[in-house]
VOLOFI-727390 format. One record per residue: residue in one letter; residue number from 1; x, z, y of N, C-alpha, C in turn. Coordinates in pm, 1 decimal, padded with zeros to 6 digits. Layout:
BEGIN
REC   r     k        nc1        nc3        nc2       cac1       cac3       cac2        cc1        cc3        cc2
REC   A   NUM          X          Z          Y          X          Z          Y          X          Z          Y
...
//
This chain:
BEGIN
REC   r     k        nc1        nc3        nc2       cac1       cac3       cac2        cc1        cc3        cc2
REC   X     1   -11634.1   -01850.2    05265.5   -11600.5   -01728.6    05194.5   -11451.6   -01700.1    05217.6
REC   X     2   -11402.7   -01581.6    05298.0   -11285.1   -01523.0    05282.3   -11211.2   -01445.7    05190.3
REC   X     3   -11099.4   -01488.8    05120.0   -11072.7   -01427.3    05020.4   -10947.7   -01403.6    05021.8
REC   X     4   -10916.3   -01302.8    04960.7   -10727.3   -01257.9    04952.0   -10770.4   -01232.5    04741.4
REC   X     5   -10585.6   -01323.7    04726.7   -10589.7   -01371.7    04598.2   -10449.8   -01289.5    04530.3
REC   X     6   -10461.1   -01236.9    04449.9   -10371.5   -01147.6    04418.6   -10284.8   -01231.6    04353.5
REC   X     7   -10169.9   -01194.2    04324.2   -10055.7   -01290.2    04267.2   -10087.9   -01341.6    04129.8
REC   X     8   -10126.3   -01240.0    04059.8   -10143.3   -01275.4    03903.5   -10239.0   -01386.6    03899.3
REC   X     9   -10366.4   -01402.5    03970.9   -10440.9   -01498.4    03971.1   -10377.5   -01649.0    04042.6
REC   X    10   -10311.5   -01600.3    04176.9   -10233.0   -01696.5    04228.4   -10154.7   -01774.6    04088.0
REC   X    11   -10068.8   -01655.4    04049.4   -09942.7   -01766.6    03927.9   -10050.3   -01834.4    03801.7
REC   X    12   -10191.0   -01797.5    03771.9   -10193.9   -01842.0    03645.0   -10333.0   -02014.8    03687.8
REC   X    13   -10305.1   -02032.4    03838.7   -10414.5   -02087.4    03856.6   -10309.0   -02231.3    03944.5
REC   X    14   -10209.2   -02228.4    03958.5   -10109.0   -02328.1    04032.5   -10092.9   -02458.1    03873.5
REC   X    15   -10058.5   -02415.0    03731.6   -10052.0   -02548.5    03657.9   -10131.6   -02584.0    03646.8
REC   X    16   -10179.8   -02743.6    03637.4   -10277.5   -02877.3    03626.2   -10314.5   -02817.2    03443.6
REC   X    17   -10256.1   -02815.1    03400.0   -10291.3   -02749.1    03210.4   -10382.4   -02607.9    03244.1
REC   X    18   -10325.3   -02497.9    03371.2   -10430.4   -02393.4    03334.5   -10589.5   -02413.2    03329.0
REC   X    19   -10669.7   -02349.0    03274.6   -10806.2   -02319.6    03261.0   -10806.6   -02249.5    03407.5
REC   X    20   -10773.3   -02207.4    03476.1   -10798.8   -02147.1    03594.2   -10750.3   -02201.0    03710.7
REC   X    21   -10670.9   -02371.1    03712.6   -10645.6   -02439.2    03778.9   -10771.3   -02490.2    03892.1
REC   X    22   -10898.4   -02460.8    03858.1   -10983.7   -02498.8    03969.0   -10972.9   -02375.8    04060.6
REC   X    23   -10924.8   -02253.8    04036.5   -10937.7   -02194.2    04141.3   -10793.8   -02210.2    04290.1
REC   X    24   -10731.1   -02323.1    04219.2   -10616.1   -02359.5    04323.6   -10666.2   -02446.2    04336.1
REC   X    25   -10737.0   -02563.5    04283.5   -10810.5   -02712.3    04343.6   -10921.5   -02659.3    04486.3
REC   X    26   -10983.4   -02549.9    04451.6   -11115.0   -02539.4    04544.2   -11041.9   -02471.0    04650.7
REC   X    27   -10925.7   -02404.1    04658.7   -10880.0   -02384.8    04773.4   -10853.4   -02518.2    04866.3
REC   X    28   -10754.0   -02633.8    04803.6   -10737.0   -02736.2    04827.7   -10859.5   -02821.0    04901.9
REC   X    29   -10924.0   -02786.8    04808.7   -11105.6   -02856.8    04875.1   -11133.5   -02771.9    04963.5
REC   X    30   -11042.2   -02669.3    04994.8   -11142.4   -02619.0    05125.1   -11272.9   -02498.3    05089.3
REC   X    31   -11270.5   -02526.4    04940.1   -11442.4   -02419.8    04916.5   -11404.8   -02256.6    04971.7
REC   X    32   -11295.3   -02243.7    04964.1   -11297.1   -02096.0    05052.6   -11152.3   -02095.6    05116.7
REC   X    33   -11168.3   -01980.9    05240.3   -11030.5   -01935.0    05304.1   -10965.5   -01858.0    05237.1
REC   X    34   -10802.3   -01871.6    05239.2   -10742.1   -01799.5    05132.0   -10667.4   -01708.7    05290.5
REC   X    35   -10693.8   -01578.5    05270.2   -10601.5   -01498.8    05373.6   -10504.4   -01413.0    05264.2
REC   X    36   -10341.6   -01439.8    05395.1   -10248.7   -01394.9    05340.0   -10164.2   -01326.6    05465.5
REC   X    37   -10039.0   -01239.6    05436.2   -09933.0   -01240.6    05521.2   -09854.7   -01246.6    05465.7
REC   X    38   -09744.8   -01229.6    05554.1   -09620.5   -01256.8    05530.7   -09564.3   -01170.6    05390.8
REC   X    39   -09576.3   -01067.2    05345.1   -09541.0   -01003.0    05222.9   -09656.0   -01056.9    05116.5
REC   X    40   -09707.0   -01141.7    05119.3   -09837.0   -01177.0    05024.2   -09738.5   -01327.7    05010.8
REC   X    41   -09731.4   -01406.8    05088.2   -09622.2   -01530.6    05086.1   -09513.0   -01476.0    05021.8
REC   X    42   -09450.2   -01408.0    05064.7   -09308.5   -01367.5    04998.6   -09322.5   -01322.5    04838.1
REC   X    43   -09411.4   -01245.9    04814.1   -09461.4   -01232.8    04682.8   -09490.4   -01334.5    04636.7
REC   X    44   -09589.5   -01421.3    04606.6   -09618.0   -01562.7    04572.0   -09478.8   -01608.9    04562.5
REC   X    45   -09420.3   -01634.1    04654.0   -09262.0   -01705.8    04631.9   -09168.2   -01682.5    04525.6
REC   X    46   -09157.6   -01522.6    04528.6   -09082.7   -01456.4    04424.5   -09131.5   -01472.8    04257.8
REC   X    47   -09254.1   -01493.9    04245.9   -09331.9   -01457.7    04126.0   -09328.5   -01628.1    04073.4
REC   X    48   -09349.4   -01695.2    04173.0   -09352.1   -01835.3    04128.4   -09201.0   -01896.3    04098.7
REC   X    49   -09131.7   -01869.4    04101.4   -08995.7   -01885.4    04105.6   -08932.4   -01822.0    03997.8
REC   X    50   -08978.6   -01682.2    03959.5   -08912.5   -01665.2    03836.5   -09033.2   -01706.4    03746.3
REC   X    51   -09152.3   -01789.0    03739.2   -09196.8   -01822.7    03635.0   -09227.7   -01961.5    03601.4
REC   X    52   -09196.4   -02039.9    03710.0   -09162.9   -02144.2    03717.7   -09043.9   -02217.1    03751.9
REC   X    53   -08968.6   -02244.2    03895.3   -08857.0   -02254.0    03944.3   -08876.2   -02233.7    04083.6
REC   X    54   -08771.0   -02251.6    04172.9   -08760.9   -02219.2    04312.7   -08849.0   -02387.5    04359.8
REC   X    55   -08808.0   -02459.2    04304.6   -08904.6   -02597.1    04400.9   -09039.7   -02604.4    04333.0
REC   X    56   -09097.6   -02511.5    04239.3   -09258.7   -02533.1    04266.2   -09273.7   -02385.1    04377.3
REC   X    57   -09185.2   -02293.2    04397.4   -09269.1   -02228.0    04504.7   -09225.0   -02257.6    04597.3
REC   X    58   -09138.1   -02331.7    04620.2   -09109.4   -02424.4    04790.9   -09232.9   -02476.5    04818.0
REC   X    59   -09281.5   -02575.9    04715.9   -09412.0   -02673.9    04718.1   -09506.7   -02589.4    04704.3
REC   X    60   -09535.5   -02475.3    04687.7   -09665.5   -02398.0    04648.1   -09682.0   -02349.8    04794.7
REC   X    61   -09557.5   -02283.6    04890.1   -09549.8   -02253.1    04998.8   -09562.9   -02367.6    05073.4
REC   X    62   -09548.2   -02445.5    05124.4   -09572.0   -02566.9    05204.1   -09701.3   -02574.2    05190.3
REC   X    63   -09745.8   -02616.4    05029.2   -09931.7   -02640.1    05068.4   -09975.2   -02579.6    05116.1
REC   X    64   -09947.4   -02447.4    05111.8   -10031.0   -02342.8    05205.1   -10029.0   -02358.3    05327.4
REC   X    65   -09911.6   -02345.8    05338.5   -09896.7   -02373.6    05518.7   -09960.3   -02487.6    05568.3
REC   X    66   -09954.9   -02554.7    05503.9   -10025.5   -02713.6    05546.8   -10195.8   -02698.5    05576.5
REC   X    67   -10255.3   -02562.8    05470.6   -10391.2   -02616.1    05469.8   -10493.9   -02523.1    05580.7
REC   X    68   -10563.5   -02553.8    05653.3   -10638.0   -02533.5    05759.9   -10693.6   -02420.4    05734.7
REC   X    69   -10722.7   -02374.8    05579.0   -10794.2   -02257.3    05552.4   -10727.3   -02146.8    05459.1
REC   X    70   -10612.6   -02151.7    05504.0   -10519.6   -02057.7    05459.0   -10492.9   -01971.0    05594.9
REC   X    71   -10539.7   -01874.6    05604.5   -10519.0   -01788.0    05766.4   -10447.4   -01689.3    05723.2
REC   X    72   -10333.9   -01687.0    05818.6   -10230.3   -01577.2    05823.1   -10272.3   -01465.7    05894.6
REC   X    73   -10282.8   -01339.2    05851.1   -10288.6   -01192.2    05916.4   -10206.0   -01111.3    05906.6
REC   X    74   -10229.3   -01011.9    06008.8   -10086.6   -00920.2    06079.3   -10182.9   -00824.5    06026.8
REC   X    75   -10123.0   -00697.9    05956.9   -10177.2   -00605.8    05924.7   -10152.7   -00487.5    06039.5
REC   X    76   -10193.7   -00427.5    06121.1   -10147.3   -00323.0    06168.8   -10144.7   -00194.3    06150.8
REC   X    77   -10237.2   -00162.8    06021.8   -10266.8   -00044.3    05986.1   -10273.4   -00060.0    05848.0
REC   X    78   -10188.4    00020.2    05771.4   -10145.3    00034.2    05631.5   -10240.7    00177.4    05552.4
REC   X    79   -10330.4    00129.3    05483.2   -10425.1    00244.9    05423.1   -10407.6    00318.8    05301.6
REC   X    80   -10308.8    00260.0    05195.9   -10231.1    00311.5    05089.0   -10368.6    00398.7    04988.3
REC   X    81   -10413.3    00308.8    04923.9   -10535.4    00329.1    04865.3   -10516.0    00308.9    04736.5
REC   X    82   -10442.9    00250.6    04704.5   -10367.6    00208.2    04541.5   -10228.7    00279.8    04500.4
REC   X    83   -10259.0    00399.8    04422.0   -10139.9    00491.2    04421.8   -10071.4    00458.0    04307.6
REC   X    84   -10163.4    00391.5    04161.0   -10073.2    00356.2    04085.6   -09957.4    00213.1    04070.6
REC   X    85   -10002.2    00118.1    04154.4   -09918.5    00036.2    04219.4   -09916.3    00004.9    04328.5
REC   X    86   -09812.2    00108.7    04462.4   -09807.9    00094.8    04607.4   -09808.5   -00047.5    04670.2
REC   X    87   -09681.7   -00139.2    04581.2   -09686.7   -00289.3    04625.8   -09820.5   -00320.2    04618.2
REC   X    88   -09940.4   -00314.2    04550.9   -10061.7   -00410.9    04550.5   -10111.7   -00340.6    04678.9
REC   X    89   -10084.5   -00258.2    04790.3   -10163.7   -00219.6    04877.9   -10149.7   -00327.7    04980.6
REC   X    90   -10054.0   -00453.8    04957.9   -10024.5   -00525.9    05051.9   -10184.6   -00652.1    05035.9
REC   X    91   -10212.6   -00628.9    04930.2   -10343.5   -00727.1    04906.1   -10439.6   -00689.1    05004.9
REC   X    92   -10461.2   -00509.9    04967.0   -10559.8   -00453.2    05031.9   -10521.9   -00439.6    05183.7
REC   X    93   -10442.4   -00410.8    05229.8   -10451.3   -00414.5    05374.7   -10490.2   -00547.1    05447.3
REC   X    94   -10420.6   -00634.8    05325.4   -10460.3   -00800.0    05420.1   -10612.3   -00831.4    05387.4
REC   X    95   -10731.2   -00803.5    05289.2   -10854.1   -00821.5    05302.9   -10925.8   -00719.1    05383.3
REC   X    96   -10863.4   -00577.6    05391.3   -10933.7   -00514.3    05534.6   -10888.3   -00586.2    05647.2
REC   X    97   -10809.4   -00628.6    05671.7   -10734.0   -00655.0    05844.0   -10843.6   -00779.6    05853.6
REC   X    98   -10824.9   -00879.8    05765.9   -10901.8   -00998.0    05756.6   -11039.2   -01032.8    05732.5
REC   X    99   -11098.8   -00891.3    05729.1   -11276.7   -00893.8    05670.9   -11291.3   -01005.1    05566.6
REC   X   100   -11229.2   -00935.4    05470.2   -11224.7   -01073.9    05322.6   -11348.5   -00975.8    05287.6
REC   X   101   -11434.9   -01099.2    05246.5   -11560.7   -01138.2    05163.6   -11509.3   -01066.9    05008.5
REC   X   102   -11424.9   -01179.3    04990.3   -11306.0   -01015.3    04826.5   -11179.1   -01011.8    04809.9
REC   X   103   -11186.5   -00962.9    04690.8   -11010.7   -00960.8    04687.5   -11065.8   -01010.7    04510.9
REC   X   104   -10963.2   -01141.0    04487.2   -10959.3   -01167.3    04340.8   -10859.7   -01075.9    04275.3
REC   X   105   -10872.9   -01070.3    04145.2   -10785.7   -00984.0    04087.8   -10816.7   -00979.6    03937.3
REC   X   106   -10706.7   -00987.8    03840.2   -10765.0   -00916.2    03696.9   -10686.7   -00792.2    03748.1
REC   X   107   -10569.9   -00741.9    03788.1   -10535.4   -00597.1    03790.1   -10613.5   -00502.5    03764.8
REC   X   108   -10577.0   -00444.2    03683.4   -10691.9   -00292.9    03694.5   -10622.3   -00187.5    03733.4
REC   X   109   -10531.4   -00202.1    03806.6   -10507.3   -00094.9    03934.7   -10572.6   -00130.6    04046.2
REC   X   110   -10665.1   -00189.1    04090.2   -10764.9   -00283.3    04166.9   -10905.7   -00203.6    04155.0
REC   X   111   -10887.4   -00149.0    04004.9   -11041.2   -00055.9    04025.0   -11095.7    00000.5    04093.2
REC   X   112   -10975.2    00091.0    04105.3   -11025.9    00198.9    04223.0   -11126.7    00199.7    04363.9
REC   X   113   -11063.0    00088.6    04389.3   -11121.1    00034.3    04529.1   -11323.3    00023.7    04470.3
REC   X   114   -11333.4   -00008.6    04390.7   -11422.5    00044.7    04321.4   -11525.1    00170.4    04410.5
REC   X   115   -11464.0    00254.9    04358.8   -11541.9    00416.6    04367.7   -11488.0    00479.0    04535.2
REC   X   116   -11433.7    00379.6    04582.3   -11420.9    00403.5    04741.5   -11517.2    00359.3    04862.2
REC   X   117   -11582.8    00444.9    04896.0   -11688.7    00374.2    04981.8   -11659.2    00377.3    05129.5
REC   X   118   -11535.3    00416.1    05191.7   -11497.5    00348.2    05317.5   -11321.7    00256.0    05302.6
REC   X   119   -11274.2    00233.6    05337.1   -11333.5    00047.4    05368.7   -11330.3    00015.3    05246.6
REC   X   120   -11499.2   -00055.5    05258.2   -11579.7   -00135.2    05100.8   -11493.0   -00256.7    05097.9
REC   X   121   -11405.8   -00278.3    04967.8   -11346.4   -00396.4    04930.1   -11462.2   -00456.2    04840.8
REC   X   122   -11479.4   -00574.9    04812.9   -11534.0   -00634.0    04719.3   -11453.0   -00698.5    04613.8
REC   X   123   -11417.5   -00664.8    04484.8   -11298.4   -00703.0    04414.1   -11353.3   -00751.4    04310.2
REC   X   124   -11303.6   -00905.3    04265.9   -11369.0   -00968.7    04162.7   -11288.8   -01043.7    04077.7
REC   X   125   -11350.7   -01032.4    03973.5   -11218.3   -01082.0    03869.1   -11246.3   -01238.7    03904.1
REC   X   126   -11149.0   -01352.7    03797.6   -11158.9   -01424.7    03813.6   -11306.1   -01523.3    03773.1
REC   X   127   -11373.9   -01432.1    03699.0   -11490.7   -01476.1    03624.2   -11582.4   -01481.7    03752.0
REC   X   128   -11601.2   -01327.6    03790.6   -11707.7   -01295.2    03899.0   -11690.8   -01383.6    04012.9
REC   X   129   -11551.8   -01439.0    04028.7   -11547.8   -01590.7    04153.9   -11590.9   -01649.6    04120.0
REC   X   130   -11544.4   -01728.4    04056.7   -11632.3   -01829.9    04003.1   -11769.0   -01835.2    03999.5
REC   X   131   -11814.9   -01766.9    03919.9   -11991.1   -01748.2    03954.0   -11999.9   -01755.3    04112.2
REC   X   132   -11898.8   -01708.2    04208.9   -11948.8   -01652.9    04341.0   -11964.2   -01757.4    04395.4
REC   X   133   -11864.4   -01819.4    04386.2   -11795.1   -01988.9    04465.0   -11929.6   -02102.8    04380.3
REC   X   134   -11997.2   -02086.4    04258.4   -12072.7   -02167.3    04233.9   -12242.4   -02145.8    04332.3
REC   X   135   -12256.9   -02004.2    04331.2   -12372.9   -01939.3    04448.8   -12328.3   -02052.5    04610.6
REC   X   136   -12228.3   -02022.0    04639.1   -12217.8   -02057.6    04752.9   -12213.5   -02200.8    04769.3
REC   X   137   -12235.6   -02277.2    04657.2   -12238.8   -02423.6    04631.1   -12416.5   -02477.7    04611.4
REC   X   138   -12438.1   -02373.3    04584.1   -12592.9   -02454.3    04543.2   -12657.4   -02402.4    04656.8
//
């Protein structure tokens, strides 16, 4: 399963205490590909840093890089589909470029993509993964 992980889910799923810490373990395990680029890294960096410190997103960045199913994509075509927050279009261009399976997200500037029927995102909160990632287990 290919997936692009929006930051908010990224920051609340990195502490060992969160309830949503398995969705950073099953990356670790490998249960799905996490696609990113370079402004999706840089975000993660920034967000983890002012809510934690600069050396858990040194270490948050390294694991990534380290893990086999973290695939980096070049976006070449920018579709600007999210008007009430332009920055989150960087999610969406990297699960079109990357044929992501979804895009996680609680954002609900994320809806939209919703009621758009060319290019079909599949956008799922953190609940609807879970259920998804347990389908793809049994």
């Amino acid at each position: 399963m290919r997936c692009v992980v929006n930051t908010n889910v990224r920051l609340v799923s990195i502490s060992p205490k969160s309830k949503y810490h398995w969705i950073y373990q099953s990356l670790i395990s490998k249960r799905y590909d996490l696609l990113v680029t370079t402004d999706i890294l840089l975000e993660y960096q920034e967000i983890v840093s002012k809510k934690y410190n600069k050396r858990a997103a040194k270490l948050l960045l390294e694991t990534l890089d380290s893990l086999p199913n973290v695939r980096q994509k070049i976006c070449h075509y920018h579709w600007y589909l999210i008007e009430q927050d332009p920055d989150d279009n960087k999610f969406v261009d990297c699960a079109i470029s990357g044929n992501a399976d979804h895009l996680i997200t609680e954002d609900k500037d994320f809806n939209i993509l919703k009621s758009i029927d060319f290019p079909k995102i599949s956008v799922l909160t953190i609940l609807d993964f879970e259920l998804a990632l347990r389908a793809t287990t049994e």
